[in-house]
Every structure is written in structure tokens, then in C-alpha cells.
N, CA and C atoms as a LAMMPS dump frame, in Angstrom:
ITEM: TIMESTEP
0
ITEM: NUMBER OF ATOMS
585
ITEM: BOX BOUNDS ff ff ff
-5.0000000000000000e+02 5.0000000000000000e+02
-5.0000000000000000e+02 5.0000000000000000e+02
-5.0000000000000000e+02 5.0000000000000000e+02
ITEM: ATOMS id mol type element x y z
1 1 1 N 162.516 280.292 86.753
2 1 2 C 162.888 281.575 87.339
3 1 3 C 164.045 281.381 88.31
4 2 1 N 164.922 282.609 88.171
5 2 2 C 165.864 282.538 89.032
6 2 3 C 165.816 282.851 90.474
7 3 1 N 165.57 284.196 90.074
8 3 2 C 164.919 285.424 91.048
9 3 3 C 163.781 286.038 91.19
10 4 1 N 163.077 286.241 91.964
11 4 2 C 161.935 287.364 91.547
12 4 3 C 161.989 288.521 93.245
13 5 1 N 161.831 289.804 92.795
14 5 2 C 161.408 290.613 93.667
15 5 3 C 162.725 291.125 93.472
16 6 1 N 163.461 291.752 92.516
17 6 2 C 164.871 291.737 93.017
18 6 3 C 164.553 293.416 91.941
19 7 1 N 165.19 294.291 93.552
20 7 2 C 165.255 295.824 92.562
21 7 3 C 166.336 296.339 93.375
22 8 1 N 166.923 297.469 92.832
23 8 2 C 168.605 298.015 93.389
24 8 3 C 168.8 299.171 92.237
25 9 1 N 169.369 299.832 92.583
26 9 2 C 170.238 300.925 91.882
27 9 3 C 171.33 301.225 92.564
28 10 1 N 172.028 301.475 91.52
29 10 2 C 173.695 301.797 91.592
30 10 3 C 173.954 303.516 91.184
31 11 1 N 174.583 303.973 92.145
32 11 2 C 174.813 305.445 91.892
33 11 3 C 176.906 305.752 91.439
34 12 1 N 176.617 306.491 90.393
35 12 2 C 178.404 307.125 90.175
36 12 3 C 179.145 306.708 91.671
37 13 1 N 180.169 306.266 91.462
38 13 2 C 181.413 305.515 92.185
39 13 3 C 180.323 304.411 93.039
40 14 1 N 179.55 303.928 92.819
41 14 2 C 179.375 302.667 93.649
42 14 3 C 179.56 301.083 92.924
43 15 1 N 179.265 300.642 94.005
44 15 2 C 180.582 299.424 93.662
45 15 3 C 179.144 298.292 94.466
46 16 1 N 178.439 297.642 94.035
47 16 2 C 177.272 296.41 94.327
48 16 3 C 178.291 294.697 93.711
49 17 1 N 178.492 294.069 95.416
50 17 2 C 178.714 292.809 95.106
51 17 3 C 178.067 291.922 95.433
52 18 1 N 177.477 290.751 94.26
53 18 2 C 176.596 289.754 93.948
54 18 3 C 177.24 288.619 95.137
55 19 1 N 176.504 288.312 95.835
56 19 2 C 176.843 286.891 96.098
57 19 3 C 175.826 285.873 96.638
58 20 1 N 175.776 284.653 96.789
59 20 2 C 175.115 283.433 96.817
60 20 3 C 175.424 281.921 96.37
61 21 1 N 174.997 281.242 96.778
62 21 2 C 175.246 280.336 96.317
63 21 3 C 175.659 280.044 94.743
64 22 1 N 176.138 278.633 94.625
65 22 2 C 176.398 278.316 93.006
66 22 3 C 174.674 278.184 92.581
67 23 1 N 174.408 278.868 91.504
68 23 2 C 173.501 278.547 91.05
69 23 3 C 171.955 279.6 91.541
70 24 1 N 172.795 280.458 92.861
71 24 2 C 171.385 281.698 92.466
72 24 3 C 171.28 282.514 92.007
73 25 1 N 171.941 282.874 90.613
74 25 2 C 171.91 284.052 89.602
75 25 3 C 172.322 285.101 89.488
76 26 1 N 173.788 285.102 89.92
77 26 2 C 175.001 286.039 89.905
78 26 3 C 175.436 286.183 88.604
79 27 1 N 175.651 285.142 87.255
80 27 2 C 176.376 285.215 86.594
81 27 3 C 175.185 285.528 85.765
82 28 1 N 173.546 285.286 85.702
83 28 2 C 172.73 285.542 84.952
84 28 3 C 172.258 287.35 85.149
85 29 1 N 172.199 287.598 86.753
86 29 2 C 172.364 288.934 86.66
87 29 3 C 173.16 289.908 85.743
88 30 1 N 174.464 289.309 85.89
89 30 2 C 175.165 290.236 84.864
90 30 3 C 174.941 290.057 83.743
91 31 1 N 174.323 288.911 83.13
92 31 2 C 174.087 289.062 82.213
93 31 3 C 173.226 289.858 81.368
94 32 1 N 172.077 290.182 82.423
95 32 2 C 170.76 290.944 81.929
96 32 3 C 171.189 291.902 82.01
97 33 1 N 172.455 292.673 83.301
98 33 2 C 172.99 294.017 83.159
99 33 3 C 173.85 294.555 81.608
100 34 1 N 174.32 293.418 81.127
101 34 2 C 175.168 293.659 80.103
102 34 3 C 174.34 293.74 78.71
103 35 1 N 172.851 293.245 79.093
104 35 2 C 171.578 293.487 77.757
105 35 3 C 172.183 291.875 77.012
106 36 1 N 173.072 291.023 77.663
107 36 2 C 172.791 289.491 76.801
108 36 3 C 171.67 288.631 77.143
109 37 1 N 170.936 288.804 77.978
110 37 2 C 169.616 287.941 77.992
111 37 3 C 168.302 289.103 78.609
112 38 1 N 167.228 289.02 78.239
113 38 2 C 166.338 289.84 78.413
114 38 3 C 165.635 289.196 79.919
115 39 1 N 164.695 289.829 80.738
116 39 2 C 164.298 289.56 82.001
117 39 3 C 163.068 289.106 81.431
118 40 1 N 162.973 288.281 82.354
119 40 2 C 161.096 287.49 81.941
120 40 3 C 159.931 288.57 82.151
121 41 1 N 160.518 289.098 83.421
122 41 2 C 159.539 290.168 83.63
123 41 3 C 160.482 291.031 84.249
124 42 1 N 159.87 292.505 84.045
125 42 2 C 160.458 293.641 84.945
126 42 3 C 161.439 294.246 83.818
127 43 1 N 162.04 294.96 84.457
128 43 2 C 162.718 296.269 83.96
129 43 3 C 164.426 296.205 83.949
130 44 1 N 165.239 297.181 83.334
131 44 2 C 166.318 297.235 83.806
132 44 3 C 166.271 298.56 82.851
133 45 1 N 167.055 299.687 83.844
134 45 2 C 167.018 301.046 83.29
135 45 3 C 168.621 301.775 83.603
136 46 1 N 168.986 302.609 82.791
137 46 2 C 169.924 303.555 82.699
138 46 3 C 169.437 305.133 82.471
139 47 1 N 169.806 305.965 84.091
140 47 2 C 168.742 306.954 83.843
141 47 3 C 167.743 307.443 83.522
142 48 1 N 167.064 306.241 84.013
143 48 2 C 165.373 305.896 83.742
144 48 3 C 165.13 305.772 82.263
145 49 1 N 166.002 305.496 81.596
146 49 2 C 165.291 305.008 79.882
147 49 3 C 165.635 303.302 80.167
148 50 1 N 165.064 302.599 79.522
149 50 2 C 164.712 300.969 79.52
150 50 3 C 166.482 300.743 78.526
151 51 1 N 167.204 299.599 78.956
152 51 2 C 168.211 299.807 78.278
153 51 3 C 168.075 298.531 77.268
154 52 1 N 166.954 298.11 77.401
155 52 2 C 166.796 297.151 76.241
156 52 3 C 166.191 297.927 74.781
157 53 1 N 165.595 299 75.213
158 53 2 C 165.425 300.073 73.862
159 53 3 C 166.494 301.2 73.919
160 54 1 N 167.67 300.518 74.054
161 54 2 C 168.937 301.789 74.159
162 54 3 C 170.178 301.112 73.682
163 55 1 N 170.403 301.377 72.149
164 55 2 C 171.498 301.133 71.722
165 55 3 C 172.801 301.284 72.001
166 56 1 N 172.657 302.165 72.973
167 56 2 C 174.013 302.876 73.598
168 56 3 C 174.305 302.145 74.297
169 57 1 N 173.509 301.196 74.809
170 57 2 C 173.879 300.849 76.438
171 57 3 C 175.057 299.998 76.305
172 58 1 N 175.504 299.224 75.351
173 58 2 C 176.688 298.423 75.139
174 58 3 C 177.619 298.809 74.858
175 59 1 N 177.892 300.367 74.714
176 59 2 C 179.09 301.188 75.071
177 59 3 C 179.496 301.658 75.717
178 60 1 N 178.27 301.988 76.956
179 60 2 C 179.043 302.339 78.237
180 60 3 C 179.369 301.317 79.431
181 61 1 N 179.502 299.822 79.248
182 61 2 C 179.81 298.604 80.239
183 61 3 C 180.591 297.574 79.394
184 62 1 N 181.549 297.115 80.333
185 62 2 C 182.893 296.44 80.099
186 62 3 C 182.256 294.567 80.604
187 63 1 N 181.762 293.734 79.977
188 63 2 C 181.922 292.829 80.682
189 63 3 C 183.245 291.635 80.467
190 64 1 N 182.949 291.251 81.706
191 64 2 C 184.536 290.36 82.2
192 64 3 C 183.316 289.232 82.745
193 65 1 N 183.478 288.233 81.578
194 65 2 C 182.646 286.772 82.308
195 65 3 C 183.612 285.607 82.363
196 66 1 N 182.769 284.965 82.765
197 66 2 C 184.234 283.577 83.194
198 66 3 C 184.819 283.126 81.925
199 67 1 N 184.82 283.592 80.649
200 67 2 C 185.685 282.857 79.563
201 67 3 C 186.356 284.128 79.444
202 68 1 N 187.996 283.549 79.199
203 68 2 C 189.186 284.673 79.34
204 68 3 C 189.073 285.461 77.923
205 69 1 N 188.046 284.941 76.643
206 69 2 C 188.11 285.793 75.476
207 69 3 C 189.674 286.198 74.31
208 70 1 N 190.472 285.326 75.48
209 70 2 C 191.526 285.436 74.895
210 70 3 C 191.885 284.413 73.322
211 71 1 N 192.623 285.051 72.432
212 71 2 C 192.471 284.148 71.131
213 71 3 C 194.035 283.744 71.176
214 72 1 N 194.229 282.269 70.889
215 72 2 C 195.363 281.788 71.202
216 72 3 C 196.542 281.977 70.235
217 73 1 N 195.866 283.011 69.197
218 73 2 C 197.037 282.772 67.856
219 73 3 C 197.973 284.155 67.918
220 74 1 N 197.153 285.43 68.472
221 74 2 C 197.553 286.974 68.878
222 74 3 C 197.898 287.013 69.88
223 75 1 N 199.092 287.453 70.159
224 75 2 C 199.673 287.721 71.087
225 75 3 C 199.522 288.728 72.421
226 76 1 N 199.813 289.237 73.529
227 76 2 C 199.256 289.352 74.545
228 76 3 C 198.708 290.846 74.096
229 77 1 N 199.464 291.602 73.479
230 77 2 C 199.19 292.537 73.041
231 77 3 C 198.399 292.718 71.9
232 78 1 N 198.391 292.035 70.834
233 78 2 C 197.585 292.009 69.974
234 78 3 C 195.803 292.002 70.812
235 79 1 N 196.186 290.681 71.175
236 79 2 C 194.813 290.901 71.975
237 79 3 C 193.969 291.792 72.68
238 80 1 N 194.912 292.636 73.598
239 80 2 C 194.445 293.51 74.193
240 80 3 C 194.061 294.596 72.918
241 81 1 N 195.117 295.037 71.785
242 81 2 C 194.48 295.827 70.683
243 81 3 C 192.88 295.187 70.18
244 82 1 N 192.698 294.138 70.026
245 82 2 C 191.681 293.845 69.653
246 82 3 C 190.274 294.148 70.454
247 83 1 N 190.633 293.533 71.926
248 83 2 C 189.33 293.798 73.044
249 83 3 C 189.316 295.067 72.862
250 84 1 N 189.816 295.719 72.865
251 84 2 C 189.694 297.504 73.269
252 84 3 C 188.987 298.012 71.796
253 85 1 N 189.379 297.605 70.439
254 85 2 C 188.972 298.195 69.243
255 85 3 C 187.232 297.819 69.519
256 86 1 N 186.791 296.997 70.011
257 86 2 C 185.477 296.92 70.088
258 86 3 C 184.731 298.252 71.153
259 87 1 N 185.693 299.023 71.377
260 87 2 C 185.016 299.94 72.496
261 87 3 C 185.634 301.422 71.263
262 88 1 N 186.591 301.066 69.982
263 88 2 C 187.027 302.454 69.339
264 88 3 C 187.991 302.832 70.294
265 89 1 N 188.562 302.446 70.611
266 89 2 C 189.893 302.679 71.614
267 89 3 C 191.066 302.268 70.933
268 90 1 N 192.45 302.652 71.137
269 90 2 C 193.855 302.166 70.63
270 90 3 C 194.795 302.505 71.639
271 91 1 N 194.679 301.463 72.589
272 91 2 C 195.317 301.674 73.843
273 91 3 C 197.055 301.948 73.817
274 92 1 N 197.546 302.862 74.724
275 92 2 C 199.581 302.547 74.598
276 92 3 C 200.228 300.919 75.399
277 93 1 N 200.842 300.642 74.556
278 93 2 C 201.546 299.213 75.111
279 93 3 C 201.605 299.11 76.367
280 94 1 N 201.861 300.718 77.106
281 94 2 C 202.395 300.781 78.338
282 94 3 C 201.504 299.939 79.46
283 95 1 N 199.624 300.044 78.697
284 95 2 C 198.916 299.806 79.705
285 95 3 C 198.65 298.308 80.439
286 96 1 N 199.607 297.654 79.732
287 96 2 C 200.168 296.628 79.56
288 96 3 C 200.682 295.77 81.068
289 97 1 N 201.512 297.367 81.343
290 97 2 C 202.622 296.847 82.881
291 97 3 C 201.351 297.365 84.084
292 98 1 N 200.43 297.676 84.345
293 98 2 C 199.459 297.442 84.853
294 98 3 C 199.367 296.419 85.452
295 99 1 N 199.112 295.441 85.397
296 99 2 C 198.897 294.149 85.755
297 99 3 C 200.179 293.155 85.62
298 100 1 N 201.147 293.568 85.285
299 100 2 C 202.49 293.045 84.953
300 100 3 C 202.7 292.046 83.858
301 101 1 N 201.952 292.61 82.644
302 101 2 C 202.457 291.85 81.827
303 101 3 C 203.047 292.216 80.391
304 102 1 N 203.768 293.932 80.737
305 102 2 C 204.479 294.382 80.012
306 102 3 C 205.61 293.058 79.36
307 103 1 N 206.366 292.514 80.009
308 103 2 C 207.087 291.548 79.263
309 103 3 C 206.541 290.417 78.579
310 104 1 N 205.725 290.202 78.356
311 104 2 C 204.317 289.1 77.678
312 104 3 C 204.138 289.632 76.48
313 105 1 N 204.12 291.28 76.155
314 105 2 C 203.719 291.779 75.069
315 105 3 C 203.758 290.953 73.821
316 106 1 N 204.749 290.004 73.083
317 106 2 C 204.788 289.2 72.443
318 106 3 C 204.444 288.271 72.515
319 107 1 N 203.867 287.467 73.319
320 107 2 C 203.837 286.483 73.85
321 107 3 C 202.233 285.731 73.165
322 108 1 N 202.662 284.302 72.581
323 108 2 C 200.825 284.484 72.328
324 108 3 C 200.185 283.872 73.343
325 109 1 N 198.874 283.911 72.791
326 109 2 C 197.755 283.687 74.133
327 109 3 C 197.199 282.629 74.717
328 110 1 N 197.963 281.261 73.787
329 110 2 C 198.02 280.397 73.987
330 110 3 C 199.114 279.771 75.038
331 111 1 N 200.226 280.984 74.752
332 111 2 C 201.029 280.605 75.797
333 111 3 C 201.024 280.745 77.199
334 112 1 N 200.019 281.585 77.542
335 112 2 C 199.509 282.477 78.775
336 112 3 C 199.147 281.588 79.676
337 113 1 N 199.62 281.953 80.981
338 113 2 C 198.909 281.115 82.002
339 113 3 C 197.328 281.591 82.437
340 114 1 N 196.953 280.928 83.009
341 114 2 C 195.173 281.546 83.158
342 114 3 C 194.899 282.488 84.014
343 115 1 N 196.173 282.744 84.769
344 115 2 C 196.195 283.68 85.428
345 115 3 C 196.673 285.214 84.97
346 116 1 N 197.679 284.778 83.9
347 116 2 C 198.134 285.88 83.232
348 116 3 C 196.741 286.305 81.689
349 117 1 N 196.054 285.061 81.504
350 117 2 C 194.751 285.479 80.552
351 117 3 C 193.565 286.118 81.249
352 118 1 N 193.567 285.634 82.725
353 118 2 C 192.647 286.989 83.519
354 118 3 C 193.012 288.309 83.782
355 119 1 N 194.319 288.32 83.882
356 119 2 C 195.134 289.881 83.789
357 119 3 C 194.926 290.325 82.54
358 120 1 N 195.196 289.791 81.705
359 120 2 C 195.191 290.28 80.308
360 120 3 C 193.529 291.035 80.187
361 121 1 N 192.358 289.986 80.469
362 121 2 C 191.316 290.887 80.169
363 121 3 C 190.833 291.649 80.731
364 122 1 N 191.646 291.59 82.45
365 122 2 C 190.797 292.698 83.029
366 122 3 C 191.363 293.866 82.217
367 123 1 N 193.215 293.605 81.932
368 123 2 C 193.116 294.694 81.475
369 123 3 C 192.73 295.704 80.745
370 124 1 N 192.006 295.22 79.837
371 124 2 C 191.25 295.701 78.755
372 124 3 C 190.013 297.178 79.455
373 125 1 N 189.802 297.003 81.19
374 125 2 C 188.884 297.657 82.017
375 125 3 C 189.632 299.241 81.788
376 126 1 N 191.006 299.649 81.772
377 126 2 C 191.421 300.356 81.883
378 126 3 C 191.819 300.891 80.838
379 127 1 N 192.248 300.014 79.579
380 127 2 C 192.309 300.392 78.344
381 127 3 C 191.48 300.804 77.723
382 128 1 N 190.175 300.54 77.884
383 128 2 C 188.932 301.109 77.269
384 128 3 C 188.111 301.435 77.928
385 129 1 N 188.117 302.705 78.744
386 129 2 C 187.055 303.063 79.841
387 129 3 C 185.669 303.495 79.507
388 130 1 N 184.935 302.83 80.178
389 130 2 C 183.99 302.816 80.601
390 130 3 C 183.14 302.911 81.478
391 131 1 N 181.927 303.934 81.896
392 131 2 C 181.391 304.197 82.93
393 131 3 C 180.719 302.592 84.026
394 132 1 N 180.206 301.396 83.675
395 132 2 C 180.485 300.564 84.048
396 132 3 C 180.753 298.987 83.582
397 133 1 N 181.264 298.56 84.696
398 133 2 C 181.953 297.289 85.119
399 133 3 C 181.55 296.387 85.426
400 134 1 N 180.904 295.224 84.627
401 134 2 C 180.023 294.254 85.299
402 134 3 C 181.349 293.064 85.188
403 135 1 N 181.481 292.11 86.178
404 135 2 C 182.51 291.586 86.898
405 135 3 C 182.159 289.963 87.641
406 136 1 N 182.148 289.313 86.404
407 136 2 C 182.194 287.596 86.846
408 136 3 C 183.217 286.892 87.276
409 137 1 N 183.464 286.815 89.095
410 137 2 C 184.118 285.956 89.269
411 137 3 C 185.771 286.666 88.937
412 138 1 N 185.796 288.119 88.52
413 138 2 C 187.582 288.455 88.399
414 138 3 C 188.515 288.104 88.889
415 139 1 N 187.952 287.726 90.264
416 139 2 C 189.951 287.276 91.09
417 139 3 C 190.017 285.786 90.69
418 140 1 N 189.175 284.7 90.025
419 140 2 C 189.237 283.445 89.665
420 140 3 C 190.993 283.36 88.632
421 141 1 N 191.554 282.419 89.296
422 141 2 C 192.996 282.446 88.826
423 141 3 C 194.036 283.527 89.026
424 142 1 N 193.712 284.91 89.867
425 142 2 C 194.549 285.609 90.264
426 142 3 C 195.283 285.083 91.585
427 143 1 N 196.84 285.409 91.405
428 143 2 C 197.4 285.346 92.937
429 143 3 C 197.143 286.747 93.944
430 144 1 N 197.617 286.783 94.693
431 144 2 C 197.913 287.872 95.64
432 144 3 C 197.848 289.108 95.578
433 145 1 N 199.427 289.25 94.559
434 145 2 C 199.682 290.485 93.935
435 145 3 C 198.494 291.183 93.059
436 146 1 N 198.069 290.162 92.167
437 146 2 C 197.561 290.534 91.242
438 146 3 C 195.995 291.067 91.723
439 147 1 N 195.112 290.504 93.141
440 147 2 C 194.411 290.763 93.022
441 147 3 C 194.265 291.9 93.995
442 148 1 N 195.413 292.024 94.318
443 148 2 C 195.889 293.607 94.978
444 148 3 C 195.463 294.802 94.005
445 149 1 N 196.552 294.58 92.892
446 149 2 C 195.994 295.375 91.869
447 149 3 C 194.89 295.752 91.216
448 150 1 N 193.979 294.516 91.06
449 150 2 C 192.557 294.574 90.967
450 150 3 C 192.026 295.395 91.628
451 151 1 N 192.044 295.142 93.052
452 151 2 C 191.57 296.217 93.734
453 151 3 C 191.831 297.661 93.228
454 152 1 N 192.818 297.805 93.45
455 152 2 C 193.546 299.344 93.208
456 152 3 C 192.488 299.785 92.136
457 153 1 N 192.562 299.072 90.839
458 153 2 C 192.019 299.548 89.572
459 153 3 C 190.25 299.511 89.692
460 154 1 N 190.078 298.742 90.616
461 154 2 C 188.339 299.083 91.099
462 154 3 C 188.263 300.605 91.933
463 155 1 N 188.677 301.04 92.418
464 155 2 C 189.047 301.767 93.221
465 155 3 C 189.378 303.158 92.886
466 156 1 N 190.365 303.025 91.465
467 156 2 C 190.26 304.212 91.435
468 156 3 C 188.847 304.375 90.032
469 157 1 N 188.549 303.282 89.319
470 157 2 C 187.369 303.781 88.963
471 157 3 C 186.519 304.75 89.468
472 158 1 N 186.034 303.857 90.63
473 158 2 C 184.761 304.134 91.396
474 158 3 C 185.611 305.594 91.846
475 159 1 N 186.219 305.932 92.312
476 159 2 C 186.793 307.061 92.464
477 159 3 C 186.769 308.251 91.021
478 160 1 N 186.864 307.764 90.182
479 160 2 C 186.269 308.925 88.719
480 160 3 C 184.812 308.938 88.449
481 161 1 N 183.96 308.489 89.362
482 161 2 C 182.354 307.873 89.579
483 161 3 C 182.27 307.066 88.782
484 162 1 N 182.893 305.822 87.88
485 162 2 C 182.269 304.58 87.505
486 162 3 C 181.882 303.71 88.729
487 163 1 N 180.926 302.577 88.009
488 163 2 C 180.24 302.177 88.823
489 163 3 C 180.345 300.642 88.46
490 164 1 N 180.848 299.394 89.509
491 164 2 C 180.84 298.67 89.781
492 164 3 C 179.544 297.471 89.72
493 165 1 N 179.621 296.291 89.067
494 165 2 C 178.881 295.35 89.76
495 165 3 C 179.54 294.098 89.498
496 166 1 N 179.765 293.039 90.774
497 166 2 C 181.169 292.135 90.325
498 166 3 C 179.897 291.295 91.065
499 167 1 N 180.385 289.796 90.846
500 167 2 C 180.227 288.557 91.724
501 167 3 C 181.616 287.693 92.084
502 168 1 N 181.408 287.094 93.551
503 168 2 C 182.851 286.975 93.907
504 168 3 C 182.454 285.844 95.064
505 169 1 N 183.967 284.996 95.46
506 169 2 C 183.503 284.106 95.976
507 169 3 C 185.03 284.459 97.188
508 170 1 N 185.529 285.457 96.499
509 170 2 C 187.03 285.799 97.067
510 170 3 C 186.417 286.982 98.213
511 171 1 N 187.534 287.036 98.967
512 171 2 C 187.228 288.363 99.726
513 171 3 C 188.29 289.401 99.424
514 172 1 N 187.434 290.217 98.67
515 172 2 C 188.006 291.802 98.311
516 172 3 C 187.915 292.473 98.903
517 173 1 N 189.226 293.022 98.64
518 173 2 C 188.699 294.905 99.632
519 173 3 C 188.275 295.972 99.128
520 174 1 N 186.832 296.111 99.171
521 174 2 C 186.112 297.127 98.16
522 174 3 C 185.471 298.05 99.659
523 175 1 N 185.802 299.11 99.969
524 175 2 C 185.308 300.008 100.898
525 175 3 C 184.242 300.562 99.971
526 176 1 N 183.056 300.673 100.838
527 176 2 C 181.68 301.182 101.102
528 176 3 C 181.097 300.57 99.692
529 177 1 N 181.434 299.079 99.477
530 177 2 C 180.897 298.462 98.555
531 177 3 C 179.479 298.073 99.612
532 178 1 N 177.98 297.272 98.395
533 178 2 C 177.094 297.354 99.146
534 178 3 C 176.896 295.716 98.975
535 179 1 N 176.314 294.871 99.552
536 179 2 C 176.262 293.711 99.219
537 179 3 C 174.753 293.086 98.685
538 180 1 N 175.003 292.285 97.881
539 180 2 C 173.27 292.439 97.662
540 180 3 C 173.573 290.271 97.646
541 181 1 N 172.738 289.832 98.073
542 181 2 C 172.724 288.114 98.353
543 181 3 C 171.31 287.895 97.511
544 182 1 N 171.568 287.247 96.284
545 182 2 C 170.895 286.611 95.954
546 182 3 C 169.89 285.792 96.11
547 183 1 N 170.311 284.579 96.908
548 183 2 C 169.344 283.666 97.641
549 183 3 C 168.169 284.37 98.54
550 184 1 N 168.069 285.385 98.607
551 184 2 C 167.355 286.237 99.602
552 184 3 C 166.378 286.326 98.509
553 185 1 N 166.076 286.065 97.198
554 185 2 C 165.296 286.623 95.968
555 185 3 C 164.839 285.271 95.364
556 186 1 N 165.366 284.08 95.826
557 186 2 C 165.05 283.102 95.373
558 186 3 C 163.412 282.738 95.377
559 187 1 N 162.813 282.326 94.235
560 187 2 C 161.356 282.35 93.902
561 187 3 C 160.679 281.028 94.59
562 188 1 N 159.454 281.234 95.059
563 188 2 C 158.905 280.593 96.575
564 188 3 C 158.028 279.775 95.572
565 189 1 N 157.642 278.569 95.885
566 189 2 C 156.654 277.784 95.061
567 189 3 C 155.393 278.764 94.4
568 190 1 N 154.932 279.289 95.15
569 190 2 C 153.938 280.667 94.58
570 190 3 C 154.059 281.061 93.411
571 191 1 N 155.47 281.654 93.232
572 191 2 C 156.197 282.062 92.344
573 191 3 C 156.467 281.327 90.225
574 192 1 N 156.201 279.967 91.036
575 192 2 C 156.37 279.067 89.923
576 192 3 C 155.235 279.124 89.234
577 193 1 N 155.12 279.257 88.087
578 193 2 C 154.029 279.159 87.354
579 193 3 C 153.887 277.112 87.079
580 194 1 N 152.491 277.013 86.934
581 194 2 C 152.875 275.23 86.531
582 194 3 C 153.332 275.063 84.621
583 195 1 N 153.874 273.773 85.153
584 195 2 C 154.646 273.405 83.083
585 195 3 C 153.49 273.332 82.605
């Protein structure tokens, strides 16, 4: 067990950031939010229906985990056509200069720096919208600028009421974000069942 005792809800435009140590279940949280691993015990709901009996639920959340997803043979744009066709989307090139990598458009993805392959997939957040945002680690390989912009584009989400849940080791500027610490949930010998 990772966690136990751990309950929260997220309301339209809120924005919940994971943090804790390496290793107390930030990146597994999102995972159970995104329906890729099921909870040992307990619940996880979307407007009170269980979203593990809800087919839908993988159309309305964008996840961004620590592998850039990027394919090294399609180019910056190709790629982004591709991430987005999994949401039925056909984004304009334009959405591209977003993150500044309108001049990349050709460019393949192999050639990309890792910083320009984390731009690339966040961009995909805006190209294919979605009510939420589950968020591993995003500013990992961003500079300055870029995670300026990040912000911005969290921001004005949560501002159209999508709803946020990131883990981060950076300090963002997310106003009236809520913080939730992991290690605070960490399971007490009690907790352990024996092997």
C-alpha cells in the first residue's frame, strides 16, 4: 500500500497539487485518476458515478506522465495531429506557437530537445480540450519562459471551470490552488496486512 485514508474532491476551475516525497504516490495517484490502475480499496467517482464503471471517463482527462509520448519518426506536428486524434480532435498548426514551437512544425521528434518534447505534449492540453488535467511532473525540462506559459495555459483552463490535478517538485504559480501532501496518508504498520 501506498496510501490509505486519502479522500478529496475537486470542484470546476480547481486546480489540487500532489506533493511528497519520491516515492509517496503522486505519480500512482494520477494514475488511478486517469482509470490506469484500479485502487485496492475505495472509490474514485465523477459526479458520484464510480469511474471505473464509466466508459466515458477517458474522454474527459488529458494525461501528461513523465514519458514525452513523443514518436521519433513524425514530426513536431505530425505528432501533435496524432495525440489530439485520440481525443477526435484536428487541431490548426497555429496551436503550435503556443508554447513556441511554431518553427519546429517540421521538425522530427527525434530531433527535439526534451524540453521542446515537453512543450510539444503539453501542447496537446489545449489542442484537445478537456474538462480535466492530470499532470506528472510538467515543468520537468521546461525553462523559464516556458513554464511561464504553462502557467498561463493552467490558468486559463481553470478559468473555463476545468479542473486541475498536477504533481510538482517546481514552484508554480497556481492562485487558490489547494495542496494535498501525500506523506500525511502514508499507511502505519496497522495498516499492513501480513505476506
Amino acid at each position: 500500500m501506498i496510501f490509505v485514508r486519502l479522500d478529496f474532491s475537486i470542484d470546476p476551475g480547481g486546480c489540487l497539487v500532489l506533493t511528497g516525497a519520491n516515492g509517496s504516490g503522486k505519480s500512482s495517484l494520477l494514475r488511478l485518476l486517469a482509470g490506469l490502475l484500479r485502487p485496492y480499496a475505495g472509490s474514485l467517482s465523477w459526479a458520484g458515478g464510480d469511474i471505473d464503471a464509466d466508459m466515458a471517463h477517458a474522454g474527459r482527462l488529458a494525461y501528461v506522465g513523465h514519458q514525452d509520448m513523443i514518436k521519433p519518426v513524425l514530426s513536431a506536428w505530425e505528432n501533435l495531429r496524432f495525440l489530439t486524434a485520440l481525443h477526435g480532435v484536428s487541431p490548426q498548426i497555429q496551436v503550435l506557437d503556443t508554447f513556441g514551437l511554431g518553427a519546429l512544425a517540421n521538425t522530427p521528434g527525434r530531433m527535439l530537445s526534451a524540453g521542446q518534447k515537453r512543450r510539444l505534449g503539453l501542447t496537446r492540453l489545449i489542442a484537445a480540450p478537456v474538462p480535466l488535467w492530470l499532470l506528472d511532473e510538467p515543468a520537468t525540462a521546461l525553462d523559464r519562459a516556458s513554464i511561464a506559459v504553462l502557467e498561463a495555459v493552467i490558468a486559463r483552463h481553470r478559468a473555463a471551470g476545468g479542473m486541475v490535478v498536477l504533481s510538482t517538485h517546481a514552484d508554480l504559480a497556481l492562485p487558490g490552488a489547494e495542496t494535498l501532501n501525500l506523506e500525511r496518508f502514508a499507511p502505519l504498520p496497522q495498516d499492513m496486512s501480513p505476506w
